[in-house]
C-alpha positions as CSV (number, residue, x, y, z in Angstrom):
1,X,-18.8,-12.7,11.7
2,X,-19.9,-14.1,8.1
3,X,-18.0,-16.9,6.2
4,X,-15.6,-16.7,3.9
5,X,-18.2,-17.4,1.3
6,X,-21.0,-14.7,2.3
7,X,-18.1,-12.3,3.0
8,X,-19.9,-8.9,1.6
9,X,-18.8,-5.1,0.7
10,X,-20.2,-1.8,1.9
11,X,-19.5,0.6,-0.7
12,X,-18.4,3.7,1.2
13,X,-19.8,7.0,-0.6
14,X,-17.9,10.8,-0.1
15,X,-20.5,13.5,-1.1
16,X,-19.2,17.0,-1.3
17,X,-21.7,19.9,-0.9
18,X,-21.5,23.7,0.8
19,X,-25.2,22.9,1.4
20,X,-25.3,21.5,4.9
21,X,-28.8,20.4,4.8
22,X,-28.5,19.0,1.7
23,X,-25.7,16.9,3.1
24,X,-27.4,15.6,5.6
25,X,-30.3,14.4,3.0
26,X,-27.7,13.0,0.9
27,X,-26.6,11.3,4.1
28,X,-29.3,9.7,5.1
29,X,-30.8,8.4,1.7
30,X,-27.5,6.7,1.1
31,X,-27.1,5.2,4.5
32,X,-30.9,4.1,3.4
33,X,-30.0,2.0,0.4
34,X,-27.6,0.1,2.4
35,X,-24.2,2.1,1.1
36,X,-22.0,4.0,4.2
37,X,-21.6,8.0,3.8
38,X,-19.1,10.5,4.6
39,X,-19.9,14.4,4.2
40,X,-17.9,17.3,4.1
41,X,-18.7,20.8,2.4
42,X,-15.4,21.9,1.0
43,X,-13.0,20.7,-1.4
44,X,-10.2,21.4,0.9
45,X,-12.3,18.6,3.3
46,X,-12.4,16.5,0.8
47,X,-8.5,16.1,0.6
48,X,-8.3,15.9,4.1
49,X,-10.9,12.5,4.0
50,X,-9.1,11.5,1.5
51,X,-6.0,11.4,2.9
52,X,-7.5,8.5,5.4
53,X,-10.1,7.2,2.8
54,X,-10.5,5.8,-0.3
55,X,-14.1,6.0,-1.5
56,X,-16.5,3.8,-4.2
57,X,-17.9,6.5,-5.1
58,X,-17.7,10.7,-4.9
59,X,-21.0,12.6,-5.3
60,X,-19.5,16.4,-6.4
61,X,-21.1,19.5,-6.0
62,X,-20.0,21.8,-9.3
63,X,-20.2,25.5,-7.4
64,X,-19.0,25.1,-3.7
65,X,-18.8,28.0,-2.2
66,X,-15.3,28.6,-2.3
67,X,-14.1,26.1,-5.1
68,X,-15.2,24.7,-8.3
69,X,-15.9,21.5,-8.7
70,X,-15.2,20.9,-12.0
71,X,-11.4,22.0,-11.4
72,X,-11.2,19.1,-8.8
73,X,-12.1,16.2,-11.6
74,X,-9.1,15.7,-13.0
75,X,-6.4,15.6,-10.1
76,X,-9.8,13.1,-8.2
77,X,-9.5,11.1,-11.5
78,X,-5.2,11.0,-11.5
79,X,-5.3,9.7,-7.9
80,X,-8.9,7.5,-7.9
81,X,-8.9,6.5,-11.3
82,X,-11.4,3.7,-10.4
83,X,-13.5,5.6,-8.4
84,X,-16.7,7.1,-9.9
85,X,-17.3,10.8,-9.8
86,X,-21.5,12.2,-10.0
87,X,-21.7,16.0,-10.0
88,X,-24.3,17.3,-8.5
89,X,-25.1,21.1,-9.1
90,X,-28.4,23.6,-9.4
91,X,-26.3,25.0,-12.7
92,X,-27.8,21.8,-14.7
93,X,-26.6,23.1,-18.2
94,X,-25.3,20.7,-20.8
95,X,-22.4,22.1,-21.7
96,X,-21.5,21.7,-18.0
97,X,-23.0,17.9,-18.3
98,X,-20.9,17.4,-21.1
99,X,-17.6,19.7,-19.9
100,X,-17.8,17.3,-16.4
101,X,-18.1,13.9,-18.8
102,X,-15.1,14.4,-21.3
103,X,-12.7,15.4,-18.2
104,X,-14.1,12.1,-16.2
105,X,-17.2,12.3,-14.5
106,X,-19.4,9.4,-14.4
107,X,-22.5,10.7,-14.4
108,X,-24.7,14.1,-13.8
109,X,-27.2,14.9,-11.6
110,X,-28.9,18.4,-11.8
111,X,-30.7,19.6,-8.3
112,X,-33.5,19.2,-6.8
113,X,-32.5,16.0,-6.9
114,X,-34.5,13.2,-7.4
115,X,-33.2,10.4,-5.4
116,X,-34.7,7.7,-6.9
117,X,-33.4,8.5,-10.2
118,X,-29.6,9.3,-8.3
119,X,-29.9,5.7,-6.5
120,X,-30.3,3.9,-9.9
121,X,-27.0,6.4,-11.0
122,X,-25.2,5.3,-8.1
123,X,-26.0,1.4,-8.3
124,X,-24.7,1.3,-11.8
125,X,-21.4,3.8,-11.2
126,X,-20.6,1.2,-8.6
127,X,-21.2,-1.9,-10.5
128,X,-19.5,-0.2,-13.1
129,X,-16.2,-0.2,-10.5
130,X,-16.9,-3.2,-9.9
131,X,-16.3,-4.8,-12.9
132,X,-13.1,-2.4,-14.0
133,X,-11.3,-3.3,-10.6
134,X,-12.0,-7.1,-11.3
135,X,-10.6,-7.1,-15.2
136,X,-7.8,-5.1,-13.8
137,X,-7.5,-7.9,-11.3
138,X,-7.5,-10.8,-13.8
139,X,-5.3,-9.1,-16.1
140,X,-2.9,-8.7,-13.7
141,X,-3.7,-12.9,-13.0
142,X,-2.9,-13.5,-16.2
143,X,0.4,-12.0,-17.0
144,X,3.1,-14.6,-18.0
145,X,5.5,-14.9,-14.6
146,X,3.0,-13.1,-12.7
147,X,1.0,-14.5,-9.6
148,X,-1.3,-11.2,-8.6
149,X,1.8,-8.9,-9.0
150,X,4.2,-11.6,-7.7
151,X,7.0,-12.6,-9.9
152,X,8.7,-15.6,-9.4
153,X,9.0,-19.5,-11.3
154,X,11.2,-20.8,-8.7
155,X,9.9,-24.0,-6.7
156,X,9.9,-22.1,-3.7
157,X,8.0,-19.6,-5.0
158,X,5.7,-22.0,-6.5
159,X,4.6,-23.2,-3.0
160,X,4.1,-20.2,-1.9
161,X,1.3,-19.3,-4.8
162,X,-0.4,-22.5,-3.7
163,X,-0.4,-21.6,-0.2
164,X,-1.9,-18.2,-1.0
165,X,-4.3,-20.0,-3.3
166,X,-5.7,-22.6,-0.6
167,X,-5.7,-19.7,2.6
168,X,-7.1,-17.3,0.6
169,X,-11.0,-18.6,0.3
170,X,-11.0,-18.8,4.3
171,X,-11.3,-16.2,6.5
172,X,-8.5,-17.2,9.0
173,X,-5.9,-14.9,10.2
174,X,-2.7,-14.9,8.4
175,X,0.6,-14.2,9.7
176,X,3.4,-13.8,7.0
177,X,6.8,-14.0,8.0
178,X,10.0,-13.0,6.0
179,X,13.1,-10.8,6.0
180,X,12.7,-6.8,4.9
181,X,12.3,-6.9,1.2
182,X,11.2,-9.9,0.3
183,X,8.0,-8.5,-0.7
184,X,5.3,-9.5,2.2
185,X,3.1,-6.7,1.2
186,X,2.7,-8.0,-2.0
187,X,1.8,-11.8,-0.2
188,X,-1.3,-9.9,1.8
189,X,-3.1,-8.2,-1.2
190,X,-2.2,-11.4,-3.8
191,X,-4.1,-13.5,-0.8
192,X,-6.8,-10.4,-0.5
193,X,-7.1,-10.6,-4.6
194,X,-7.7,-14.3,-4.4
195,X,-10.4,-14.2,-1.5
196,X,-14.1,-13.5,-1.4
197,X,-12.8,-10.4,-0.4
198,X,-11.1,-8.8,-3.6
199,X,-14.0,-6.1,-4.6
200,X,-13.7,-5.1,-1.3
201,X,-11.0,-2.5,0.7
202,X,-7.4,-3.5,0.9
203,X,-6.1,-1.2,3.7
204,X,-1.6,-1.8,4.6
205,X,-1.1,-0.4,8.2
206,X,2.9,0.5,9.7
207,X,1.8,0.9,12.4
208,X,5.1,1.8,14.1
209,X,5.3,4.6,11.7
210,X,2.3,6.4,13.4
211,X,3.2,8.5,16.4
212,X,2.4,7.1,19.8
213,X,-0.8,9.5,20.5
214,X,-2.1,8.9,17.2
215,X,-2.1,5.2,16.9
216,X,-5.2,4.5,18.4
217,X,-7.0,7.3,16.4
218,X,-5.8,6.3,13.4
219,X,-6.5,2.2,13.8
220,X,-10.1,2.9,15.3
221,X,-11.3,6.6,14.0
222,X,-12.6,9.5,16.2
223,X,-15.0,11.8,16.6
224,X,-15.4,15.5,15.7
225,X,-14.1,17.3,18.6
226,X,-12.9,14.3,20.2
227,X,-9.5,15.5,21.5
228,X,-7.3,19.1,20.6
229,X,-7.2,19.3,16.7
230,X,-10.1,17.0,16.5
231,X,-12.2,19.1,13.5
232,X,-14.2,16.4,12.0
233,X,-14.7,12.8,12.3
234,X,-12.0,10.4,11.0
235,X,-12.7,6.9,10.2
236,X,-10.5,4.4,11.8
237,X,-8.4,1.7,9.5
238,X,-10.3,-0.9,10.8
239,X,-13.7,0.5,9.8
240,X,-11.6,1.6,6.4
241,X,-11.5,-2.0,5.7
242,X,-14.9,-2.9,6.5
243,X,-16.1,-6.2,3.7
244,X,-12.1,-6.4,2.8
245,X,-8.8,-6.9,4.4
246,X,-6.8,-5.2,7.0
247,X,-2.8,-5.6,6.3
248,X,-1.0,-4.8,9.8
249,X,2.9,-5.2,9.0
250,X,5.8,-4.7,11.3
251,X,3.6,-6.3,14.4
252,X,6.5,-7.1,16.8
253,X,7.1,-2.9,16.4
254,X,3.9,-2.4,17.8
255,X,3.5,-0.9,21.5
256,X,2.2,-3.6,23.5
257,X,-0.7,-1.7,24.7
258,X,-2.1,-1.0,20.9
259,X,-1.2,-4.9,20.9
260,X,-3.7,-5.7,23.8
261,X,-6.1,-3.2,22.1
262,X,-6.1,-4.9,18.4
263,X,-6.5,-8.5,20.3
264,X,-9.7,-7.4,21.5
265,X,-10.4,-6.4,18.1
266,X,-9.6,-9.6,16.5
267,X,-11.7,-11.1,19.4
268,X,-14.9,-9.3,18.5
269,X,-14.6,-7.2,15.7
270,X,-16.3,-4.5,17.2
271,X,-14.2,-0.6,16.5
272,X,-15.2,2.1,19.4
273,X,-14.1,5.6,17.9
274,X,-12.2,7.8,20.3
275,X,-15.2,10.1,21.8
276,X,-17.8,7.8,20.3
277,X,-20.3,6.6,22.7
278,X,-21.6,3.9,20.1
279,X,-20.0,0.7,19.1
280,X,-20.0,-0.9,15.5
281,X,-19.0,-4.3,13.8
282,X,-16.9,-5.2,10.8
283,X,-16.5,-7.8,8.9
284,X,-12.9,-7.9,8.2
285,X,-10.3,-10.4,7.8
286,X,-6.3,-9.6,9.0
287,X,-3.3,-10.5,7.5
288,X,-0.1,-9.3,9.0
289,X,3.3,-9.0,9.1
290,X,6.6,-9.3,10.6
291,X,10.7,-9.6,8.9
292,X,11.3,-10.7,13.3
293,X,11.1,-13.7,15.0
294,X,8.2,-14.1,17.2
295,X,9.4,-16.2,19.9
296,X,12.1,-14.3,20.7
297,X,10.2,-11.1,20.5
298,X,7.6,-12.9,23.5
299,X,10.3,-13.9,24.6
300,X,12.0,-10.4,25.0
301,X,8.4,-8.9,25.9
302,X,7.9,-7.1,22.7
303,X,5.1,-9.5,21.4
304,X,2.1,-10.8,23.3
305,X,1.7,-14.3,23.0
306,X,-2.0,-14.0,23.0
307,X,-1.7,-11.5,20.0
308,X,0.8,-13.8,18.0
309,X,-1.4,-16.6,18.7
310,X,-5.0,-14.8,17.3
311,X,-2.9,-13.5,14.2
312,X,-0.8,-17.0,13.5
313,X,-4.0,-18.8,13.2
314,X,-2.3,-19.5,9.5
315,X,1.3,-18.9,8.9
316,X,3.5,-18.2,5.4
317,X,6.9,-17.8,5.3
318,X,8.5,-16.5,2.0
319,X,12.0,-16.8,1.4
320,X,14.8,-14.7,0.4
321,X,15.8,-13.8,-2.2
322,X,19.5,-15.6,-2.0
323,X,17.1,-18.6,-1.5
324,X,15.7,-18.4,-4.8
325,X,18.6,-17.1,-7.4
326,X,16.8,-18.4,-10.2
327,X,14.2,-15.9,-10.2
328,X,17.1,-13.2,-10.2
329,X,17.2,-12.9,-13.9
330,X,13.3,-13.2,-14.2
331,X,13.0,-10.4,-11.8
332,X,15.8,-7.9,-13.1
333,X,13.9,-8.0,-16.7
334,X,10.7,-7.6,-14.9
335,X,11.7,-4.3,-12.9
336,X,13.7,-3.3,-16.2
337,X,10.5,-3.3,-18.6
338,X,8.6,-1.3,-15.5
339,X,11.4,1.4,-14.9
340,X,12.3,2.2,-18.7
341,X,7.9,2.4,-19.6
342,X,7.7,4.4,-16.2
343,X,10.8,6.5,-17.0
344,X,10.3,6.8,-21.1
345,X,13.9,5.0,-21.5
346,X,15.5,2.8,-24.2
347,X,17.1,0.3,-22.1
348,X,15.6,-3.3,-22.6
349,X,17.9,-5.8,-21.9
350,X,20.3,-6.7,-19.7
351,X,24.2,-7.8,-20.4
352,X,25.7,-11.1,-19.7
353,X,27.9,-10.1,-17.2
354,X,25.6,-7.6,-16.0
355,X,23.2,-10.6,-15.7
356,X,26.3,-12.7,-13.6
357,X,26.7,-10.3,-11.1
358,X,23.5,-10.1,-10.4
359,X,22.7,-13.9,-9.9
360,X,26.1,-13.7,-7.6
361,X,25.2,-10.8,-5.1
362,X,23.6,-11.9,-1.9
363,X,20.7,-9.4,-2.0
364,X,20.7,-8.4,1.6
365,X,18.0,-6.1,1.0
366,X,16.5,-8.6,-1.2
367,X,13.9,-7.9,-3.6
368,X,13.4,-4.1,-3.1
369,X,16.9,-3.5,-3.0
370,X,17.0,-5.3,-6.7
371,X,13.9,-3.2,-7.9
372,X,15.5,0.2,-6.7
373,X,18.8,-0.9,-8.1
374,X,17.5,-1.7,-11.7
375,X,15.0,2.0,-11.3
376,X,18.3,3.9,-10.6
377,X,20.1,2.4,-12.9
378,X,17.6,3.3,-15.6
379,X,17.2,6.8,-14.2
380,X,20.7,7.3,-14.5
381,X,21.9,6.3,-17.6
382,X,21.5,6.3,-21.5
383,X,21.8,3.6,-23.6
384,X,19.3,0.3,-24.5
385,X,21.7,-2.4,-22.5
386,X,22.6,-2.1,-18.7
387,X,25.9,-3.4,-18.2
388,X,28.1,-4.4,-15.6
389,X,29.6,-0.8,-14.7
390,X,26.0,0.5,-14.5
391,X,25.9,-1.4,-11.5
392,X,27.7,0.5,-8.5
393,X,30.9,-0.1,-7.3
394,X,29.2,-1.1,-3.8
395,X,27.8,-4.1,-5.8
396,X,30.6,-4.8,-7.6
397,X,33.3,-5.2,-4.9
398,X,30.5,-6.8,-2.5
399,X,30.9,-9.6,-5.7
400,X,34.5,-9.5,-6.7
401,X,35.4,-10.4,-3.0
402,X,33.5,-13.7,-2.9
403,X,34.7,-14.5,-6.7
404,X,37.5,-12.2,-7.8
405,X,37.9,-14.2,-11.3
406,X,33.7,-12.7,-12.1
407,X,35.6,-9.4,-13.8
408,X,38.7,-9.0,-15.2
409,X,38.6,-5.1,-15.1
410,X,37.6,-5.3,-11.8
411,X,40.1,-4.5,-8.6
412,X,39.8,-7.8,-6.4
413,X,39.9,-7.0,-2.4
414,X,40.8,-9.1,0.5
415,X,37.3,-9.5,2.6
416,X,33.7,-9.6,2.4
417,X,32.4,-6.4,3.5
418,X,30.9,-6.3,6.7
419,X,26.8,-6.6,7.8
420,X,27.3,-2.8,8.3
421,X,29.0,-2.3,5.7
422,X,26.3,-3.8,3.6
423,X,23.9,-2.1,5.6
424,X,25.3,1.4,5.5
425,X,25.8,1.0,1.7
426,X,22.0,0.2,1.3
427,X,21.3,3.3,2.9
428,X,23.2,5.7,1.1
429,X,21.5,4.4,-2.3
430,X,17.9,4.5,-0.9
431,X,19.0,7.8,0.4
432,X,20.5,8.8,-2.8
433,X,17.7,7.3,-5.3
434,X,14.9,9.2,-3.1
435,X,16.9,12.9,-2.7
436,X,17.9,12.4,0.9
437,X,13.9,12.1,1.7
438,X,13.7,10.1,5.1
439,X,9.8,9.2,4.4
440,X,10.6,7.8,1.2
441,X,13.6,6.4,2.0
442,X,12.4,4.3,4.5
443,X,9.5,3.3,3.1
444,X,12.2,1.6,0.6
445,X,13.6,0.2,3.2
446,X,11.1,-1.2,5.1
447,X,12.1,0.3,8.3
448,X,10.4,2.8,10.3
449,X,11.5,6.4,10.2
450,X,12.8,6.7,13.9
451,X,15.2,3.6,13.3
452,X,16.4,4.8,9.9
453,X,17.2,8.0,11.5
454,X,19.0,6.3,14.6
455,X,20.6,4.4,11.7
456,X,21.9,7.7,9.9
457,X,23.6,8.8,12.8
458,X,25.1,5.6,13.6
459,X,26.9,5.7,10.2
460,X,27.7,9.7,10.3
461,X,25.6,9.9,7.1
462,X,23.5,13.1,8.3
463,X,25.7,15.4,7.4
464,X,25.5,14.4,3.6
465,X,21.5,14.0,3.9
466,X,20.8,16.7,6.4
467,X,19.6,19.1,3.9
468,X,17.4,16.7,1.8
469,X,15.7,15.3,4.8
470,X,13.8,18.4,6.2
């Protein structure tokens, strides 16, 4: 395995051609100048790959034989907008040249192709990525509040950036521990952005979100024909994140056989495809994840102990956010300024007693639950302040119960509401703010989609959703 400071990046390269010899050309003189190569020979293949891929680079033919090329630029450009695009066509006109460049193509390349000429295209398209993703990177470093997309000026947050920033440079394993919500995700790729690693693949994994029979497929690829449904080869998550950084979250979720399986892997770094005969080696560093407690999970026999102890070579713990209430305000005008650009909304600023409630709640859902709140708030109403009775009567009486005297219009109760009650209120706004969308909705969450439909049913909510949720 190299160092942390020789850690290096092979571009990965999707060429798209109905000409299956060509592909196989293509193939082989990319694999030759040191890059890795996917083919397929239909656009309709191409959105398959790219739902488990995310290229450097796409080398488009303009007439497939069933699609045009051209028409598949700009939706490639709306969902890869880093990722350069070369057509390649034997219709080398240039009004097509110029027609490809002004919707987003990178480059043009007219066949017969001449490869040296392409390799010099290809070099600069990539270095050209290169340099956008890292500007986009220190932009995002240099944004007043803002540690790699982290928000926080707390103290406790403040050790936490200088954790990320002396773990990062290594190449150690990194376990992050927290509660659902606190924003882990957003610890991996700030440590991945602050490593030798940040041109490189950043690749999240819930791996309890994958079926059973597809988890080992989809963590260590297969090949064509492989098993039932098996149509073309799939490239594994590990090899996915080959020169970058693999993010496995939810770990004490994982079966323990796909536990015993990734061990090995963070033994060796070697991936086997299912149906492959050949072995391979990545250089990958892995972070990952869990809102549990790992010695009770080994101790309930849901963990392997010699899986915790590969990933926990490093451990970072980030705190809650009832820990840290002075980022409250900081991170309510923060998700404010987001929702009303995303939205097109006049709302920038936040009332004073809007602004007390919010520093009083508990945030059991922490910061996720204050992002969604703030985006549904926005989506919901007109108006350029959000004010206290924009805030949910959930919220509100949640509040007035621990401090009855924080709003005189408000009618003051007896008790705290329950965990559950909590709980089950959470989960009728994510279900609410996404359409009754069980995907999305726990995504939000941070819970897997089996135990957010066992928790549906626990609180009779499936009758309200049931329609939404198909």
């Amino acid at each position: 395995m190299k160092g942390a400071a020789m850690a290096e990046f092979t571009p990965l390269i999707l060429s798209v051609d109905d000409d299956e010899h060509l592909l196989e050309v293509i193939g082989y003189e990319v694999c030759r100048w040191g890059y890795r190569h996917i083919g397929v020979n239909s656009a309709e293949q191409m959105w398959q790959q790219l739902e488990d891929i995310t290229p450097d680079l796409i080398m488009l033919d303009l007439q497939l034989d069933k699609d045009d090329g051209m028409a598949a630029i700009g939706p490639l450009k709306d969902r890869l907008p880093d990722v350069p695009i070369i057509i390649i066509t034997g219709y080398g006109t240039v009004d097509a040249a110029v027609a490809c460049l002004k919707i987003g193509a990178y480059d043009f390349a007219a066949k017969p192709l001449d490869f040296g000429r392409l390799k010099v295209e290809v070099d600069k398209a990539l270095e050209h990525k290169r340099l956008t993703v890292k500007i986009k990177v220190l932009e995002a470093t240099d944004r007043e509040n803002d540690f790699h997309g982290m928000v926080g000026q707390s103290e406790i947050m403040q050790k936490v950036y200088r954790r990320i920033e002396v773990v990062a440079p290594t190449d150690a394993s990194i376990l992050i521990l927290g509660e659902t919500g606190v924003g882990k995700e957003l610890v991996a790729r700030a440590i991945h952005r602050c490593s030798s690693r940040s041109a490189g693949p950043f690749v999240p994994v819930n791996a309890p979100a994958i079926p059973h029979e597809l988890i080992e497929s989809a963590l260590f690829g297969h090949e064509k024909g492989a098993f039932t449904g098996a149509h073309q080869r799939h490239m594994g998550f590990c090899e996915q994140a080959d020169g970058g950084t693999l993010f496995l979250d939810e770990i004490c979720e994982m079966d323990y056989s796909i536990q015993a399986k990734l061990l090995r892997f963070l033994q060796d770094h070697v991936v086997q495809p299912v149906g492959a005969r050949s072995r391979k080696t990545v250089d990958v560093r892995v972070v990952a994840a869990t809102n549990r407690d790992p010695s009770l999970q080994i101790e309930r026999g849901k963990l392997r102990s010699d899986f915790y102890y590969r990933l926990s070579m490093i451990t970072t713990e980030l705190p809650p956010l009832r820990q840290r209430s002075e980022d409250i305000g900081l991170l309510a005008n923060y998700f404010l300024d987001l929702a009303r650009r995303k939205y097109g909304r006049q709302m920038d600023s936040i009332g004073q007693e809007a602004m007390k409630i919010l520093h009083e709640y508990p945030w059991p859902g922490n910061v996720r639950q204050l992002e969604h709140l703030i985006h549904q708030i926005v989506i919901t109403n007109q108006g350029t302040e959000l004010t206290a009775d924009m805030l949910g009567s959930d919220l509100l009486r949640a509040v007035s119960a621990a401090t009855p005297e924080i709003s005189a219009g408000s009618v003051p109760i007896k008790t705290i509401p329950s965990i559950n009650e909590m709980e089950q209120s959470l989960i009728r706004e994510a279900l609410e703010f996404t359409q009754g969308s069980i995907p999305t909705a726990a995504k939000q969450l941070g819970l897997s989609q089996t135990t957010l439909y066992r928790k549906i049913k626990k609180f009779g909510l499936q009758r309200t959703f049931a329609k939404n949720s198909q």
